[in-house]
N, C-alpha and C positions, 0 to 999 in steps of 0.2 A: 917411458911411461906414455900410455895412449893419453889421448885429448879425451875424451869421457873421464876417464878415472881423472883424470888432471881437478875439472868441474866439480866432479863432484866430491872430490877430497877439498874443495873450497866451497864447497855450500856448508859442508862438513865442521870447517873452522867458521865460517860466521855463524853457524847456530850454536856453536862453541860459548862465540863472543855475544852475541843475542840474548841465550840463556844465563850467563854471568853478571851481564846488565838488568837483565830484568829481575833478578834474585837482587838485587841492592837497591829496588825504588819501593816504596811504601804500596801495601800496608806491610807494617812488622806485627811480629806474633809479639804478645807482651801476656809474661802466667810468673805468678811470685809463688813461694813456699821454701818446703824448709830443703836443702841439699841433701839428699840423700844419697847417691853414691857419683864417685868419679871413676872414668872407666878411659883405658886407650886401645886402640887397636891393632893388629898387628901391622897396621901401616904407620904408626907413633901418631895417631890423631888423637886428640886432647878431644873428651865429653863428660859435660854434665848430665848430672840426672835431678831433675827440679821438680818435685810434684809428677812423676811419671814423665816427663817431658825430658829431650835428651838433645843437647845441646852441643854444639860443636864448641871449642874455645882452644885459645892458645896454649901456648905451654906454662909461658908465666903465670898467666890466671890459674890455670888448671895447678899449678903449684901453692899457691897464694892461699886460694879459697880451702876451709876448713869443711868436714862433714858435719851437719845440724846447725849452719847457718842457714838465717834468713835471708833469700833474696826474690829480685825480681829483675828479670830476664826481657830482654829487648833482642828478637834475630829476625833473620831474613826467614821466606818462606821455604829455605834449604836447611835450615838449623842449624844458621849458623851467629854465635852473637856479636850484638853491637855493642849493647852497655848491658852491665850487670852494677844494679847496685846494693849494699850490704843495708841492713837493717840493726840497727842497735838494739840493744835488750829493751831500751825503751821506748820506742819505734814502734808506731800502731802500721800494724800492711794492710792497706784500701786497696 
């Protein structure tokens, strides 16, 4: 392997690591409403679809959560989420 390509396949992983970090510090996006559909992709990525917004999540959430729940949605600026929490039928959403 030459020394250039060496460099620069290491600038390569620290913007890697740069961009990962900087996706996990504030501000998060926060948008509540009702679930409308769950979707995966053919790479098995787990997403929400919340008021048109489209949300990365795990497996187990993505199994858990029902369609035409109410929620509100806490992610990074990649879409991907932190907390998700359920609203009860008697539950006013502010």
């Amino acid at each position: 392997m030459k020394p250039h390509a060496f460099v620069n396949q290491g600038f390569v992983c620290i913007g890697y690591v740069i961009w990962g970090l900087w996706d996990t510090f504030p501000p998060y996006r926060v948008f509540e409403g009702i679930l409308q559909s769950k979707e995966e992709d053919s790479d098995g990525r787990a997403y929400l679809i919340v008021e048109s917004h489209r949300v990365e999540v795990d497996q187990t959430t993505f199994d858990k959560l029902v369609l035409g729940e109410r929620l509100r949605v806490r992610s990074t600026r990649r879409h991907r989420a932190i907390n998700i929490d359920r609203f009860l039928s008697s539950d006013k959403m502010t």
